[in-house]
RODO-2510 file (C-alpha; in nm, 4 decimals, decimal comma):
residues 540
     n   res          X          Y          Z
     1     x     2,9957    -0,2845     6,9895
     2     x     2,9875    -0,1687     6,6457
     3     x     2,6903     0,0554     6,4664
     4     x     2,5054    -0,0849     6,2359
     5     x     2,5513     0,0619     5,8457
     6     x     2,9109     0,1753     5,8694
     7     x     3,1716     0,0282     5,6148
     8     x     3,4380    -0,2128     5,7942
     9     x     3,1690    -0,2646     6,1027
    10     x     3,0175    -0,5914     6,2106
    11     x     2,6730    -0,4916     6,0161
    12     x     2,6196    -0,4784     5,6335
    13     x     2,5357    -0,1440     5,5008
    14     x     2,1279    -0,1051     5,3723
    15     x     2,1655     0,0050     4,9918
    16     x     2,0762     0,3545     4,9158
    17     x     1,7890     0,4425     4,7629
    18     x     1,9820     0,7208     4,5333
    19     x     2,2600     0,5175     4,5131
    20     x     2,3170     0,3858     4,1249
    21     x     2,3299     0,0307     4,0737
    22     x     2,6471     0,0240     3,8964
    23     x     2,8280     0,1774     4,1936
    24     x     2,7281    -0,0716     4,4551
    25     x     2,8188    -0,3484     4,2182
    26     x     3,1595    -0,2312     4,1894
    27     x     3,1649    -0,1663     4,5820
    28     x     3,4921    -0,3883     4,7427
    29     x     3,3678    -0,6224     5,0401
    30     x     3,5288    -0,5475     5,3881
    31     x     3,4855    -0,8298     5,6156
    32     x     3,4451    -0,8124     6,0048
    33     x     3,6704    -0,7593     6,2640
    34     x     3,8676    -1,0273     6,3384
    35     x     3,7497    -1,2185     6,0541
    36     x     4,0277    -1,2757     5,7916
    37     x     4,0322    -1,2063     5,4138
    38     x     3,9251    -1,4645     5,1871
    39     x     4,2144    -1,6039     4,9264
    40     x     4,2329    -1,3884     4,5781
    41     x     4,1263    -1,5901     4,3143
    42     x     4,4173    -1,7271     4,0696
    43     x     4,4680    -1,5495     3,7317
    44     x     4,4027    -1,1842     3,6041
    45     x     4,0501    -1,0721     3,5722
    46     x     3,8626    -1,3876     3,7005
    47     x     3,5652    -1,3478     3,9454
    48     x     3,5549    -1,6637     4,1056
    49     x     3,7866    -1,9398     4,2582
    50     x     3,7580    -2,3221     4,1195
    51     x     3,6679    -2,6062     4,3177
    52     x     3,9672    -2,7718     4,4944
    53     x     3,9211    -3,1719     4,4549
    54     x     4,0861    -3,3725     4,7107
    55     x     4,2534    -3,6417     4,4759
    56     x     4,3686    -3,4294     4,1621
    57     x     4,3747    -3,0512     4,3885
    58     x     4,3029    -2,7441     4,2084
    59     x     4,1267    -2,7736     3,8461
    60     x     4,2947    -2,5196     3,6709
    61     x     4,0563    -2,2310     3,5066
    62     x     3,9053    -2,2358     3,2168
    63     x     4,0797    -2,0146     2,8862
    64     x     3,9299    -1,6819     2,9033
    65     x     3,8220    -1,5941     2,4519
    66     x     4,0082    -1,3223     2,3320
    67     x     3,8772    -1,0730     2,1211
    68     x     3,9927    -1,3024     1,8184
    69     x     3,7248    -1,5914     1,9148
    70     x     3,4837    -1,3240     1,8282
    71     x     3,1921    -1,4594     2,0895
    72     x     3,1092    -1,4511     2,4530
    73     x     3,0203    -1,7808     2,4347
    74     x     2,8614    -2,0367     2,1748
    75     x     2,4641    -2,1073     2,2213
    76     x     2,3667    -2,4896     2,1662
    77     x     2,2443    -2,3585     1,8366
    78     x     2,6043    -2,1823     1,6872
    79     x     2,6335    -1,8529     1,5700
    80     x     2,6537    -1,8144     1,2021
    81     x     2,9859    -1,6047     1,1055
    82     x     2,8314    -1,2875     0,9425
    83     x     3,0800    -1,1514     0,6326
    84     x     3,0215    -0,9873     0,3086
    85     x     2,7924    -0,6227     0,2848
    86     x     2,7514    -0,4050     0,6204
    87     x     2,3754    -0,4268     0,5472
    88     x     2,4071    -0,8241     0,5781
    89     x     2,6424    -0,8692     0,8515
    90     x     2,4068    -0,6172     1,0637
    91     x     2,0711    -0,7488     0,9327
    92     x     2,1912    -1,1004     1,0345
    93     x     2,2995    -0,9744     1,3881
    94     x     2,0012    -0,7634     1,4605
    95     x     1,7850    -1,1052     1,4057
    96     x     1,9451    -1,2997     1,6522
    97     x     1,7071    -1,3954     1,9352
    98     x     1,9215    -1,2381     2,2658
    99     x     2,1956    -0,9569     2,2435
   100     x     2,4194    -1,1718     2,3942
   101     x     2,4237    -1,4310     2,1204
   102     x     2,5981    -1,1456     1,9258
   103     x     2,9851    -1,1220     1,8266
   104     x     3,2084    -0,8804     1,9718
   105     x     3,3507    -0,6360     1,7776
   106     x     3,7443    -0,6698     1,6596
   107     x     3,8230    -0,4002     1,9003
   108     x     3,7067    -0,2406     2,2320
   109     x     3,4938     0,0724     2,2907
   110     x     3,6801     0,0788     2,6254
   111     x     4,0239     0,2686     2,6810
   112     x     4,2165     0,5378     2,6906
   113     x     4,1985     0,6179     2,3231
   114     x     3,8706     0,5165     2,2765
   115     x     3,5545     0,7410     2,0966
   116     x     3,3145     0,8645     2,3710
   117     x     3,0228     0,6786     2,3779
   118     x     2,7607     0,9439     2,3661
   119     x     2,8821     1,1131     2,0831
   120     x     2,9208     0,7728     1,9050
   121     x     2,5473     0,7583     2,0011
   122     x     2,4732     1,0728     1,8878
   123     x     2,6000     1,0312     1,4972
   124     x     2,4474     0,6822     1,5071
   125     x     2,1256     0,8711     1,5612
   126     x     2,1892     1,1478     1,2760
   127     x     2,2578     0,9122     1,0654
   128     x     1,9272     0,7295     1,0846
   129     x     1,7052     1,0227     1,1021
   130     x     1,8499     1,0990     0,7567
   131     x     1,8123     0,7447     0,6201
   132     x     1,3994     0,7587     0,7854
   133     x     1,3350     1,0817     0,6687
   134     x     1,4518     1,0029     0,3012
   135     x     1,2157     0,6889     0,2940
   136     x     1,4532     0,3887     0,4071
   137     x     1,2568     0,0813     0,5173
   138     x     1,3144     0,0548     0,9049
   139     x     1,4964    -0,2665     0,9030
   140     x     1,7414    -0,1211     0,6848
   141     x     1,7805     0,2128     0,9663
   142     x     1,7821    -0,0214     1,2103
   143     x     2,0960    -0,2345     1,0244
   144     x     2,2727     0,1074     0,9633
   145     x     2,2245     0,2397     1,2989
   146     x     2,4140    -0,1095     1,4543
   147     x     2,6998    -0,1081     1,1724
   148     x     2,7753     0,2515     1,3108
   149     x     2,7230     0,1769     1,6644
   150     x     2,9147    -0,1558     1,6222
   151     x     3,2378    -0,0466     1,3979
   152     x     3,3154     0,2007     1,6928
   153     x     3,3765    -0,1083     1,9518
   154     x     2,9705    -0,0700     2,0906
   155     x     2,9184    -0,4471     2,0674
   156     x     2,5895    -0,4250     2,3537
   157     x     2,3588    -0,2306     2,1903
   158     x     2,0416    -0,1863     2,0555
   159     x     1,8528     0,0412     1,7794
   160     x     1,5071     0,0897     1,7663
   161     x     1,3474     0,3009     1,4897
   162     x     0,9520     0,4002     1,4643
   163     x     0,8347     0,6148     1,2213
   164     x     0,8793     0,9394     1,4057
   165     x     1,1062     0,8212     1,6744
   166     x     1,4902     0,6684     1,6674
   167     x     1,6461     0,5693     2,0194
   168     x     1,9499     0,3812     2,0742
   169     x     2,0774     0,2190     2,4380
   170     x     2,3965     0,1178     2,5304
   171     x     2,5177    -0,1003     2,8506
   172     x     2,8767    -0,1433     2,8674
   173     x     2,8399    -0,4362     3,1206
   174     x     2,5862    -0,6394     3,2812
   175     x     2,6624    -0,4130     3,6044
   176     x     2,6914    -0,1067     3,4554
   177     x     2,3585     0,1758     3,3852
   178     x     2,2810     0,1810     3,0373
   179     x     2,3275     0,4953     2,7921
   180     x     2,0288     0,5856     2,5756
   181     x     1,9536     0,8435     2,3420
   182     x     1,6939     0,9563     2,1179
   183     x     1,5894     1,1794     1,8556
   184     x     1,2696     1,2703     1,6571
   185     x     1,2104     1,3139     1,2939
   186     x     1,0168     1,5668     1,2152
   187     x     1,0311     1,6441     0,8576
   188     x     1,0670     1,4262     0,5365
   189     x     1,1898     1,5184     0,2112
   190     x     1,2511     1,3251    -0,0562
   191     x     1,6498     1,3071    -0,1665
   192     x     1,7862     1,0339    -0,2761
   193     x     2,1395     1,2022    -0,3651
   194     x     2,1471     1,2224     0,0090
   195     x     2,0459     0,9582     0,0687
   196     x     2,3051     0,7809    -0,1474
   197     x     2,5848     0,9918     0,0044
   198     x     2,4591     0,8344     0,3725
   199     x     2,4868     0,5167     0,2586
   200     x     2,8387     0,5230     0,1409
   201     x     2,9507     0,7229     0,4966
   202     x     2,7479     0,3999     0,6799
   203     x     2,9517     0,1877     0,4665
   204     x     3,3044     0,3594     0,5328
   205     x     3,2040     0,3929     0,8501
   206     x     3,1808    -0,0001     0,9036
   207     x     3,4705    -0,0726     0,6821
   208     x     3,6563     0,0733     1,0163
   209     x     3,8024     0,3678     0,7242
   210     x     3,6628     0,6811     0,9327
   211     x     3,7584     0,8190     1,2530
   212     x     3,5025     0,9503     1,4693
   213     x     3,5444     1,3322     1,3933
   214     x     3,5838     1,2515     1,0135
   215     x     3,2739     1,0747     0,9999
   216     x     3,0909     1,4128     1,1796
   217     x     3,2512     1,6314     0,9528
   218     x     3,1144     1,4064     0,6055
   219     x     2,8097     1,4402     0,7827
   220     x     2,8264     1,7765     0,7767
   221     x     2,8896     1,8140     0,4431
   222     x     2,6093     1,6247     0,3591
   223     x     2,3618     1,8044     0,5861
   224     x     2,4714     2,1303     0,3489
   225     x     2,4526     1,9961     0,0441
   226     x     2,1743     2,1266    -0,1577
   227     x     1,9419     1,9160    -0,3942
   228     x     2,1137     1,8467    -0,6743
   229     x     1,7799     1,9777    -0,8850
   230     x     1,6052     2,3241    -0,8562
   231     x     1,2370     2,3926    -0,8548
   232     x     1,1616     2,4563    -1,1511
   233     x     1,3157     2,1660    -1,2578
   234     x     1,1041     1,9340    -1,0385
   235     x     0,7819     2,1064    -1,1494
   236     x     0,8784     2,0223    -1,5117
   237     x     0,9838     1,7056    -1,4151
   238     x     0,6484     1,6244    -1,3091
   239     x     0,4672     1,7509    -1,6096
   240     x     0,6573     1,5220    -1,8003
   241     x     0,5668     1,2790    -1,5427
   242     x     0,2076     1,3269    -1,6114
   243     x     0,2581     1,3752    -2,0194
   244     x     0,4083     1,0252    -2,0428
   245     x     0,1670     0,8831    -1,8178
   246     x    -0,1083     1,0138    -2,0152
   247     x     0,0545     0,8712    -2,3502
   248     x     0,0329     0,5377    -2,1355
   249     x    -0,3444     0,5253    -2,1693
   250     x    -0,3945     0,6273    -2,4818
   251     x    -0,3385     0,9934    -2,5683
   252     x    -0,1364     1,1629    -2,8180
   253     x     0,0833     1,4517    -2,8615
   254     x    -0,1990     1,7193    -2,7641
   255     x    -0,2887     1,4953    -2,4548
   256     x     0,0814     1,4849    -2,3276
   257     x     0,0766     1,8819    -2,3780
   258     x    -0,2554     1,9381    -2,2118
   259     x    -0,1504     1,7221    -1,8908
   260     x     0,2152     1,8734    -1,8595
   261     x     0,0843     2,2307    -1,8389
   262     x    -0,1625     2,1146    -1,5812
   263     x     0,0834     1,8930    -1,4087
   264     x     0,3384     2,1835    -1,3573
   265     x     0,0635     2,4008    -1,2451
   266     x    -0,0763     2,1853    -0,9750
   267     x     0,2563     2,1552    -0,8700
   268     x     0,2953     2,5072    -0,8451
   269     x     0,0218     2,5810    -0,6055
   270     x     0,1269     2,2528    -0,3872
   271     x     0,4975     2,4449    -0,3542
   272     x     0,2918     2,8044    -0,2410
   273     x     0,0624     2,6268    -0,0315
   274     x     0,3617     2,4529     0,1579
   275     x     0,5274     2,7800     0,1771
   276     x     0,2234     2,9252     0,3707
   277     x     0,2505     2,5923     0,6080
   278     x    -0,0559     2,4459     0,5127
   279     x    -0,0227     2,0412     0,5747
   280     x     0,0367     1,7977     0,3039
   281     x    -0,2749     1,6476     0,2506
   282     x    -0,4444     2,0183     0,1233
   283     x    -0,1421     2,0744    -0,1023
   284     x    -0,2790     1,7026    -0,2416
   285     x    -0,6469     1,8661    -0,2945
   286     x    -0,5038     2,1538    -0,4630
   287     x    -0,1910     1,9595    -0,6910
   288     x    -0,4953     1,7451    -0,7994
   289     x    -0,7512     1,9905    -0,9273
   290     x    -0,5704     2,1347    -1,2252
   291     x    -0,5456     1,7794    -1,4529
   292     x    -0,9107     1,7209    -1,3744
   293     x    -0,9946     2,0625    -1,4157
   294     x    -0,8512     2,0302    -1,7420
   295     x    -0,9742     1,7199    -1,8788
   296     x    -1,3403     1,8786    -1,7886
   297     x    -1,2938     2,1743    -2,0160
   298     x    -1,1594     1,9728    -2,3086
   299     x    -1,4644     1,7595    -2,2648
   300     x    -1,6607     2,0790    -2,2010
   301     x    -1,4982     2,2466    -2,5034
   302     x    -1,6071     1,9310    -2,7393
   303     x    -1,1812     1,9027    -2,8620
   304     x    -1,0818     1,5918    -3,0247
   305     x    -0,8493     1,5309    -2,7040
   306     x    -0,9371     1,2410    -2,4832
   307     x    -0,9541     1,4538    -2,1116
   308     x    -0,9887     1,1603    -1,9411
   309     x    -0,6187     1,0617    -2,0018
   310     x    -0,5595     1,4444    -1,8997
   311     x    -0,6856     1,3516    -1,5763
   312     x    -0,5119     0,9925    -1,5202
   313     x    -0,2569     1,1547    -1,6336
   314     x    -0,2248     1,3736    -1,3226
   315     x    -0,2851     1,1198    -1,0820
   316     x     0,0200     0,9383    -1,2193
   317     x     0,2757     1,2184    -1,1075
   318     x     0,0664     1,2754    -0,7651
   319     x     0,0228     0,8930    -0,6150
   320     x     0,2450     0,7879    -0,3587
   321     x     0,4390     0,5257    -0,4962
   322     x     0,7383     0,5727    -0,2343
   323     x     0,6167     0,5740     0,1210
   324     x     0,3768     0,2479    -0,0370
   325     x     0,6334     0,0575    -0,1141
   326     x     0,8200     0,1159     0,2311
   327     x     0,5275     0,0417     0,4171
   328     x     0,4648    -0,2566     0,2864
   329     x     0,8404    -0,3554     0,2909
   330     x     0,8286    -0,3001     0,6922
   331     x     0,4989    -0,4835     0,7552
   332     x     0,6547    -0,7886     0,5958
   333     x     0,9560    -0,7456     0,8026
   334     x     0,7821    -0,7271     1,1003
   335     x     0,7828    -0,3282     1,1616
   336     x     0,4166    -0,3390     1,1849
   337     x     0,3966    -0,0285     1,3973
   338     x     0,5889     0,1542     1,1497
   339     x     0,4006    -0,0201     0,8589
   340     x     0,0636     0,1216     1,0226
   341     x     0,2298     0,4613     1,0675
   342     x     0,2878     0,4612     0,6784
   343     x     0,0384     0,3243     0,5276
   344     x    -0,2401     0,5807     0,7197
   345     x     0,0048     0,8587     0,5826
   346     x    -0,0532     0,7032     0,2070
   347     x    -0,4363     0,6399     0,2940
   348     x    -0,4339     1,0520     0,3668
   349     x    -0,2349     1,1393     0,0263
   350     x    -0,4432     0,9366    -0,1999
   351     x    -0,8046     1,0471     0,0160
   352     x    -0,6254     1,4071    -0,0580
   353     x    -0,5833     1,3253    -0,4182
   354     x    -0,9555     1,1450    -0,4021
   355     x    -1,1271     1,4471    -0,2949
   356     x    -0,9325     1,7452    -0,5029
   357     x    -0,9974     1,5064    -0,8435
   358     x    -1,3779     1,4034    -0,7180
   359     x    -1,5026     1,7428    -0,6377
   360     x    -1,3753     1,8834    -0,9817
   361     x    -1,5614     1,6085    -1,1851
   362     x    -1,8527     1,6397    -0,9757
   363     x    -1,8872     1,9891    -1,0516
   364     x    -1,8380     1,8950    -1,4296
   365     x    -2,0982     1,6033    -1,4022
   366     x    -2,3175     1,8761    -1,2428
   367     x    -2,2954     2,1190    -1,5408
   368     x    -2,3426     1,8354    -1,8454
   369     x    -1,9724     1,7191    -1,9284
   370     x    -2,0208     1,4216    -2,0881
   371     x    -1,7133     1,1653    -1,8985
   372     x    -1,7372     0,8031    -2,0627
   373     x    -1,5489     0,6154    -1,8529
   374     x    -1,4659     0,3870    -2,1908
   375     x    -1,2005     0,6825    -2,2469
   376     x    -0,9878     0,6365    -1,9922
   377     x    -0,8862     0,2837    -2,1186
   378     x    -0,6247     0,2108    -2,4541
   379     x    -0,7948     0,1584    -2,7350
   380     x    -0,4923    -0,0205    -2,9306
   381     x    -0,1945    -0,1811    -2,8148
   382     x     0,0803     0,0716    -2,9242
   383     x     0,4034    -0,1076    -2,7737
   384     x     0,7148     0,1269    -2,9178
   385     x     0,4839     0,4181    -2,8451
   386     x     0,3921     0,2999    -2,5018
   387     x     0,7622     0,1258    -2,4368
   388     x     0,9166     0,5285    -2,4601
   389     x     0,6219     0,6964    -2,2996
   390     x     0,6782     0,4155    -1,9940
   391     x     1,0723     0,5068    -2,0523
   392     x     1,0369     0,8876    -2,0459
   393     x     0,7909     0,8313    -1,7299
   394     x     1,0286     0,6436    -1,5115
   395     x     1,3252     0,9344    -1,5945
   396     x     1,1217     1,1673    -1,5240
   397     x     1,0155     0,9867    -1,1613
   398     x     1,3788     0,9704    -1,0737
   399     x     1,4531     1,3215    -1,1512
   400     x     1,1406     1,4052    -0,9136
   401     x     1,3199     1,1461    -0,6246
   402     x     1,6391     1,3641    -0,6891
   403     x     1,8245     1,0626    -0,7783
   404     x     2,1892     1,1051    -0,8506
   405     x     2,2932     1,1653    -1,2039
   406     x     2,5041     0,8571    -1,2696
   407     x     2,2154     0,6414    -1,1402
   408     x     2,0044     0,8052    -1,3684
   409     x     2,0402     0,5197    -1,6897
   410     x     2,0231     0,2227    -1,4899
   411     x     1,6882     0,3364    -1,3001
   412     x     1,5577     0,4425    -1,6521
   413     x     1,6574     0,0969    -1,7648
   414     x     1,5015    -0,1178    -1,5130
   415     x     1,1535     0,0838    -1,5408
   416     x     1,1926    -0,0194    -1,9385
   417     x     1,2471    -0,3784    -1,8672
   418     x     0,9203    -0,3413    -1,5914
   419     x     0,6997    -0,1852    -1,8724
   420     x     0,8173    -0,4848    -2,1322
   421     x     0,7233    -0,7506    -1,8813
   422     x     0,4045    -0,5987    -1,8453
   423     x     0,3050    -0,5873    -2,1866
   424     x     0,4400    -0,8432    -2,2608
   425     x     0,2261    -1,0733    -1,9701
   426     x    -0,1227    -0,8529    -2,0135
   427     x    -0,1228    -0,7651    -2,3818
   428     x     0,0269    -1,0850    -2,5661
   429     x    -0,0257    -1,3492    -2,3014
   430     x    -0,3793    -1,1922    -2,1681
   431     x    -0,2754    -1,2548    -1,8017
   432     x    -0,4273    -1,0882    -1,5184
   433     x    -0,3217    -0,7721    -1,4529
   434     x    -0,2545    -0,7773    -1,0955
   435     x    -0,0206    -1,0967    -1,1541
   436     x     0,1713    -0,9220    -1,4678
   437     x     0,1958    -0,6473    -1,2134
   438     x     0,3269    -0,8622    -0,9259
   439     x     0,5887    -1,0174    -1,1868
   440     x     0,7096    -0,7291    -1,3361
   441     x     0,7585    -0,5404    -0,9469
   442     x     0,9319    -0,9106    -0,8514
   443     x     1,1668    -0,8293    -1,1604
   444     x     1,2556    -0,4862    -1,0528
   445     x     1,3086    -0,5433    -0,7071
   446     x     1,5416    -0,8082    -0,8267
   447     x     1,7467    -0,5933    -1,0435
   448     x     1,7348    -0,3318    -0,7935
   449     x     1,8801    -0,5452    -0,4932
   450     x     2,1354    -0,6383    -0,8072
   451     x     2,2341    -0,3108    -0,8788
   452     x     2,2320    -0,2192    -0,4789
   453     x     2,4592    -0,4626    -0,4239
   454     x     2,6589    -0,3996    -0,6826
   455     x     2,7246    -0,0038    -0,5934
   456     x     2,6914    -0,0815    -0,2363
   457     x     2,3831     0,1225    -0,2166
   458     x     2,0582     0,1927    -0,0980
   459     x     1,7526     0,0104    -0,3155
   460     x     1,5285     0,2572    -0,3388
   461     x     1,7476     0,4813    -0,6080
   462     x     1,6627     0,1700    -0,8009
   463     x     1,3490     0,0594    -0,7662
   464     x     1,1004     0,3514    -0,6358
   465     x     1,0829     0,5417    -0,9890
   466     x     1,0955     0,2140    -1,2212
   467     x     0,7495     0,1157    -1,0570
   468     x     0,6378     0,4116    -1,1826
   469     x     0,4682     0,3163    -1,5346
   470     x     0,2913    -0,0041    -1,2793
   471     x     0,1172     0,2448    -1,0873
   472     x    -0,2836     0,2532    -1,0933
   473     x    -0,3921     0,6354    -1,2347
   474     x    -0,5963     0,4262    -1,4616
   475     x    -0,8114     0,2209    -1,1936
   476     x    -0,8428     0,5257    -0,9573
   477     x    -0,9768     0,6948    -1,1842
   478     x    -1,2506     0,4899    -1,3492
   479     x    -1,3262     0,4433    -0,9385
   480     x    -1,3857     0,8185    -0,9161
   481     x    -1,5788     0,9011    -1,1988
   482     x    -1,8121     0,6331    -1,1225
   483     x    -1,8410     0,7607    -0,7883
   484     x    -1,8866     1,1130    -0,9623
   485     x    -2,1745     1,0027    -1,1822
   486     x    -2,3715     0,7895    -0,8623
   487     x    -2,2423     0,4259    -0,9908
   488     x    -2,0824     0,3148    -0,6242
   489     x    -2,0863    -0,0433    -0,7316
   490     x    -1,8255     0,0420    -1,0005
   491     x    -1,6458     0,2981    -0,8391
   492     x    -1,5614    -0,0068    -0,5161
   493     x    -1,4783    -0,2201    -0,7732
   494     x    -1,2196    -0,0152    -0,9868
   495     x    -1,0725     0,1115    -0,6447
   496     x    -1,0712    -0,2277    -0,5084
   497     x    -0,8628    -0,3493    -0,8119
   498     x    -0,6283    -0,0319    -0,7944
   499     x    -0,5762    -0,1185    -0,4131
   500     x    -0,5149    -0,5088    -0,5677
   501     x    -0,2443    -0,3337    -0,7623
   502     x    -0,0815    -0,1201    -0,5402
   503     x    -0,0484    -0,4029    -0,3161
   504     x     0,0980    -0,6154    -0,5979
   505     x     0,3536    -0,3551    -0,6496
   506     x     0,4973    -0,2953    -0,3112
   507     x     0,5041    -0,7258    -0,2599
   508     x     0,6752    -0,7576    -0,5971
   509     x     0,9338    -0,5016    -0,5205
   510     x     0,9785    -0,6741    -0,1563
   511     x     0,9787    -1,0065    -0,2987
   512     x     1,2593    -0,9474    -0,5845
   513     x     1,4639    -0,8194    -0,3108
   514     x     1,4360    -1,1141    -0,1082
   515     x     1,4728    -1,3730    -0,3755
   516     x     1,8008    -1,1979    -0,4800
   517     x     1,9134    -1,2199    -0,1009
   518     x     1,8149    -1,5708    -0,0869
   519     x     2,0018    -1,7033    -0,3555
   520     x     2,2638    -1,4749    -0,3585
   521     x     2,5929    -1,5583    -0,1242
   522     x     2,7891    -1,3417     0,0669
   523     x     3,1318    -1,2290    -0,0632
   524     x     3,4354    -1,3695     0,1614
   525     x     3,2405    -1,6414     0,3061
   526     x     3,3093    -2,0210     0,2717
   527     x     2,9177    -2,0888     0,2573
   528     x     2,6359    -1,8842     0,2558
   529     x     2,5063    -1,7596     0,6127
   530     x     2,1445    -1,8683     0,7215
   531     x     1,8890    -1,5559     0,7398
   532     x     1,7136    -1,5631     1,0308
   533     x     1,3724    -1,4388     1,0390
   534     x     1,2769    -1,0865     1,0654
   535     x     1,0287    -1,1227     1,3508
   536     x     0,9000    -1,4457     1,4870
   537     x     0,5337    -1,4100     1,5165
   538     x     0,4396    -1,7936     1,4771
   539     x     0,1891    -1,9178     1,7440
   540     x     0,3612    -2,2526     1,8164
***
């Protein structure tokens, strides 16, 4: 008589209830006493036996793929062969429907000589936090977090990016335990020099050009790189931000004078109050109380300066025009968590902005400073004026995004071409300016996905900063003086319509982009690949 739960007895053994799956699956089966073993299957590898037929005998097994059929197997549907850009070979496998619809990679993670897998995981993982913390949309992570996963032989995995958390899980079989990691991103800066220099490690990496310990030590190198532009610099930067916005809406020499001093200024106190750790959204109250402290005393001092361009002026260099756009760009991709995540961090900037701007012109309502909201708005259509104000604005945005030198002319070029549109639609054609807005954003995201493509680069370098000169200072504003002087009718309406053109700004941008990915086909391929959707969210 045997006992019951020994290996090799008469009785099967009860599974363990610490015992990992991937152990017992891998467990050989000994047979009873007396009982013989069954026949070992014919040909290397295979886990079953065919069917013997009693007029033709054995059917002979089917070909096992090699690694150069590229697929596991082919869905009813096909698989579309992904070629061309990292960012469209991964975007294109990251939309198909089940992990297992995906190609395997040219080459094995398994082996002697192969990278370990948690460390591949782990540099995956840098990598994206430095991509999501400079601004990248979370599709985009997401793709660059599966090229690097998948150029190191990790063909069953899968990336998933929020906006404060990155994880990554890896099963090397359907019977073995997964591997996940994760990692948390807990501060942003804006960089895009960095950001740039991530990009083209991603891209080397999936080119199959780095080994594993080169690609940590670029990454170091990039992790000690300092900003390519100092303080100072930035502060300026944004006073000239502000002085060219200002010149937008109708002021002059003094009024791009008065608005850089107060520009640098504000930015002055943000930098000291964010090296006492006080949150973001106070350094916004106190960055925008200088411009409208400023327009106030010009009114106050009766100077032929219009202050009310002082003060749009200074919202210009202080509205979030970045973390907008991406959070619109990842609600249309279906990254609606993230989207939310975003777009409650730009409803705290601009309600920071809102309440450091109101309180000063309440106070100068309060003491009889005569605001006319009239002021605010361009008197005469200056369009060389108003062309190199727009021009000088969008350089100075880039420097502020600490964009890289060479990409410098072609940003400042693009935000020229999105100022001519403009004018061109609103002041000679007397269309709508929401629409103007939306077509001049649709051209810039399409030059920008141009240009992207071209360098093999990220597109925010490109487009971010040449939205600048679209941005509503203007409407936000008029919305808070109204407010200021008790008119809440006008103040919801003039926010309403800056909200209308924010909006139209981050679609445009999203839009170009996709039009130019539409259209555009794929280098090395005989036709061009179908997109699949980003998220399929369709009730039927």
């Amino acid at each position: 008589m045997t006992k019951a739960g020994r290996p090799g007895q008469g009785a099967p053994t009860q599974p363990d209830a610490h015992e990992p799956y991937g152990d017992r699956a891998h467990s050989a089966f000994t047979p009873p006493l007396g009982v013989p073993l069954p026949p070992q299957p014919p040909g290397p590898g295979s886990a079953f036996a065919p069917p013997v037929s009693s007029t033709t005998g054995n059917h002979p097994l089917p070909a096992q793929p090699g690694p150069s059929d590229g697929y596991p197997f082919t869905p009813p549907a096909g698989i579309p062969r992904a070629r061309g850009r990292w960012q469209d070979r991964t975007r294109t496998l990251l939309r198909s429907q089940q992990p297992a619809e995906r190609p395997i990679p040219e080459h094995s993670a398994h082996g002697d000589n192969a990278p370990s897998v948690p460390r591949v995981l782990d540099l995956t993982l840098r990598l994206g936090e430095l991509l999501l913390a400079g601004g990248e949309g979370a599709e985009d992570v997401e793709a660059a977090m599966y090229a690097v996963a998948h150029a190191y032989g990790l063909d069953r995995c899968e990336p998933n990016v929020t906006f404060t958390l990155l994880s990554i899980s890896y099963q090397p079989s359907l019977v073995e335990p997964p591997v996940g990691l994760s990692r948390v991103v807990r501060r942003r800066g804006t960089d895009y020099t960095r950001l740039a220099a991530v990009f083209r490690l991603v891209n080397d990496i999936a080119s199959r050009e780095l080994s594993l310990e080169d690609a940590y030590r670029r990454l170091a190198d990039i992790r000690r790189n300092r900003h390519p532009y100092s303080g100072w610099l930035l502060s300026l930067a944004s006073g000239v931000l502000a002085g060219s916005a200002s010149v937008l809406v109708g002021g002059g020499p003094l009024v791009f004078a008065a608005a850089l001093v107060a520009a640098v200024l504000g930015d002055r106190l943000a930098w000291l109050l964010a090296g006492r750790g006080l949150p973001e959204f106070y350094q916004f109250v106190v960055a925008a109380m200088p411009a409208a402290a400023t327009g106030v005393v010009i009114e106050l001092v009766g100077a032929d300066v219009r202050g009310s361009a002082v003060i749009t002026g200074g919202l210009f260099a202080l509205l979030p025009g970045r973390p907008l756009v991406a959070a619109v760009h990842d609600g249309l991709t279906g990254f609606y968590i993230t989207a939310s995540a975003r777009l409650l961090e730009v409803a705290y900037l601009v309600v920071g902005i809102v309440c450091g701007v109101l309180l000063v012109l309440y106070a100068g309502v309060r003491i009889g400073v005569e605001l006319s909201p009239e002021q605010a708005l361009v008197g005469e259509v200056r369009p060389a004026i108003q062309l190199l104000a727009a021009t000088v604005l969008t350089l100075a945005f880039a420097v502020l995004l600490q964009t890289e030198r060479a990409t410098l002319p072609l940003v400042t070029l693009n935000g020229a071409v999105a100022w001519t549109v403009y004018g061109s639609l609103h002041d000679q054609a007397e269309i709508s300016p929401v629409l103007a807005t939306l077509v001049a954003a649709g051209l810039v995201g399409l030059f920008g996905q141009l240009l992207s493509r071209y360098r093999y680069a990220s597109l925010l370098p490109y487009v971010t900063a040449a939205v600048g000169p679209l941005l509503p200072g203007g409407a936000i504003y008029l919305g808070l003086l109204s407010f200021a002087q008790g008119h809440l009718d006008h103040g919801w309406t003039h926010l309403s319509k800056a909200a209308a053109l924010a909006l139209a700004i981050a679609v445009g941008v999203n839009l170009g982009g996709e039009v130019a990915r539409l259209f555009l086909r794929v280098p090395g391929a005989e036709s061009a690949a179908p997109r699949r959707a980003a998220k399929r969210t369709r009730g039927f």
